[in-house]
C-alpha positions as a Markdown table, in Angstrom:
| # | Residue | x | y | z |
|---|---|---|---|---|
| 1 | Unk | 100.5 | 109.4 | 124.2 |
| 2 | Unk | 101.6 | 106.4 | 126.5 |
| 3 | Unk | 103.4 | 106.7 | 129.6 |
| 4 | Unk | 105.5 | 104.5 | 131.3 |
| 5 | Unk | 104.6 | 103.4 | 134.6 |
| 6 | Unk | 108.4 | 102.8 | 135.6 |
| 7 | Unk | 111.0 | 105.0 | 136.9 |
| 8 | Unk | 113.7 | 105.7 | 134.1 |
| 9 | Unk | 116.7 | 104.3 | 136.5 |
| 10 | Unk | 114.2 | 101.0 | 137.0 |
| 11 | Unk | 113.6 | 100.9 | 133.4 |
| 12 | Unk | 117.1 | 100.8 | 132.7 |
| 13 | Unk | 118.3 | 98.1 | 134.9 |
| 14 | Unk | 115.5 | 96.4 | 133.6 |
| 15 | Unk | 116.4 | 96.5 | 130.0 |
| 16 | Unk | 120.7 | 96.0 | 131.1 |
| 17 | Unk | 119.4 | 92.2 | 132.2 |
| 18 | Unk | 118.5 | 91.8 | 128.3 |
| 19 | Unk | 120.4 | 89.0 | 126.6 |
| 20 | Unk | 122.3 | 90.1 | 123.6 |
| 21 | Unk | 124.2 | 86.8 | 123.2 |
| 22 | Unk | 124.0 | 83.0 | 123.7 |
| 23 | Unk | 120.3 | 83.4 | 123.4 |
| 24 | Unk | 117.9 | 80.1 | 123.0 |
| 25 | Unk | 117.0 | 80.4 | 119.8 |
| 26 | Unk | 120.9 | 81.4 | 119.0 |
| 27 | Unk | 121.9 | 78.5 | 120.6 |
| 28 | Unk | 119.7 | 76.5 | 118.8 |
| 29 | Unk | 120.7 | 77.8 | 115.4 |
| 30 | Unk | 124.2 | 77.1 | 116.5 |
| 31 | Unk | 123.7 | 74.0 | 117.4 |
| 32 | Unk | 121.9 | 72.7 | 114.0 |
| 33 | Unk | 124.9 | 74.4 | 111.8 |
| 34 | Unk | 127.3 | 72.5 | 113.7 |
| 35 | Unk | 125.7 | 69.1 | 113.6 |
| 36 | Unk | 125.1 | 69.9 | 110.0 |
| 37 | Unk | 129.4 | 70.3 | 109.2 |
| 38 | Unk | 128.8 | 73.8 | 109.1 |
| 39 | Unk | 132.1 | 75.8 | 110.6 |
| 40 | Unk | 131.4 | 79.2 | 111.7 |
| 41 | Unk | 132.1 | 82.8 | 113.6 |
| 42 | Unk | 130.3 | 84.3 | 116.6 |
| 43 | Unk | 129.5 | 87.7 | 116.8 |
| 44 | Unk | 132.1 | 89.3 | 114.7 |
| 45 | Unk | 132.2 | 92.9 | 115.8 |
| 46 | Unk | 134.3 | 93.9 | 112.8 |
| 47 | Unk | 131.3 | 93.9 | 110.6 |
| 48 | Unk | 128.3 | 95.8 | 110.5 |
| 49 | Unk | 125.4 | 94.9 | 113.4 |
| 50 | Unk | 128.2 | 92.6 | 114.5 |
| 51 | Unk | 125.9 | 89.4 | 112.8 |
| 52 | Unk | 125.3 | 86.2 | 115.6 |
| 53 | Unk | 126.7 | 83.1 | 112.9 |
| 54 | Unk | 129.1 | 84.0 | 110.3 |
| 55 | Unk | 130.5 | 81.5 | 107.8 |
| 56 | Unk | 133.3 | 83.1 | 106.4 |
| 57 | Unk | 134.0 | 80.4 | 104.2 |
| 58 | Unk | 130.4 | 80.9 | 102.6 |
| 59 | Unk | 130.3 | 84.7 | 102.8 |
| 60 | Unk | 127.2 | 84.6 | 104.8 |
| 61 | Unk | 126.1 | 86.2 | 108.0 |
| 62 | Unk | 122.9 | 84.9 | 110.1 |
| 63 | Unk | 121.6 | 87.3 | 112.8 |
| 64 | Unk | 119.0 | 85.6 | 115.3 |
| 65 | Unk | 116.4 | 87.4 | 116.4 |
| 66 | Unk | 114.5 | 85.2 | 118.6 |
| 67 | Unk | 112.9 | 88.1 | 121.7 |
| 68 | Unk | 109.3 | 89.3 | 121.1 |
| 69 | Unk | 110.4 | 92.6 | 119.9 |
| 70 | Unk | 112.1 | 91.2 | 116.5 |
């Protein structure tokens, strides 16, 4: 079994400095739909794992997943 070798409470504030939005990669993606025409929605939180890109006019959702954990 692995143990961590960092207090919980430094572990914590640690993790809290994670982006969740307006990553790189997001902002990358973003910015190729939009010089593509595409029109969309950010992080919609009315629908399920509130998606990063959503094109409502397409019915299409996009998460980005661009940390080393994905």
């Amino acid at each position: 079994m692995c143990t961590d070798i960092v207090t919980l409470e430094r572990r914590s504030r640690m993790m809290s400095r994670v982006k969740g939005k307006n990553t790189k990669p997001e902002m990358i993606v973003r910015s190729l739909c939009h010089q593509m025409g595409l029109r969309f929605r950010l992080h919609r939180r009315d629908l399920p794992g509130t998606p990063d890109l959503v094109f409502p006019k397409h019915n299409l959702c996009i998460f980005v997943h661009g940390c080393f954990w994905h």
